[in-house]
N, C-alpha and C positions, 0 to 999 in steps of 0.2 A: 801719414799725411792727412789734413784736414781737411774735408768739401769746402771751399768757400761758399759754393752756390747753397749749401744746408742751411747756412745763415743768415742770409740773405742780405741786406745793405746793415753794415754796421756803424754805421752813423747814428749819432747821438746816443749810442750805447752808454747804459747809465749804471751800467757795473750788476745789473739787479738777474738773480736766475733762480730760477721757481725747478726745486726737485723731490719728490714726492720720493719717502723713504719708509723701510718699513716700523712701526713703533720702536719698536723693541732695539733698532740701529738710534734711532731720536735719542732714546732713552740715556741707551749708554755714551753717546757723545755731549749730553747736557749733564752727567755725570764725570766725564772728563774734561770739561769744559772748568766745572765747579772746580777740581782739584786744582787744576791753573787758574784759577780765579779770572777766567777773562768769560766773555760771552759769549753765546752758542756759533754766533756768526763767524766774532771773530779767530774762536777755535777750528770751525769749519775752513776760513780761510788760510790758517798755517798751514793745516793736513795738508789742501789744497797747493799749495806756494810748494809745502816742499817735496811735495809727489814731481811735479812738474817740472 
């Protein structure tokens, strides 16, 4: 279950979230990114979509 209070008001939430990873994870996700031919974000975001 998720704290709502960690969030704090989520209004005008503009989709945008800052995650500091290590190189060498970068690396290999702009490498599997390339093979899909899509873009880093938007590969981040599949992973993302279908973990959840």
């Amino acid at each position: 279950m998720v704290n709502s209070l960690a969030f704090g008001n989520l209004q005008g939430n503009d989709g945008e979230l800052l995650v500091r990873i290590p190189k060498s994870l970068h690396c290999r996700l702009i490498e599997k990114a390339e093979v899909e031919c899509v873009s880093l974000n938007q590969y981040i975001v599949y992973l993302l979509g279908k973990s959840a």
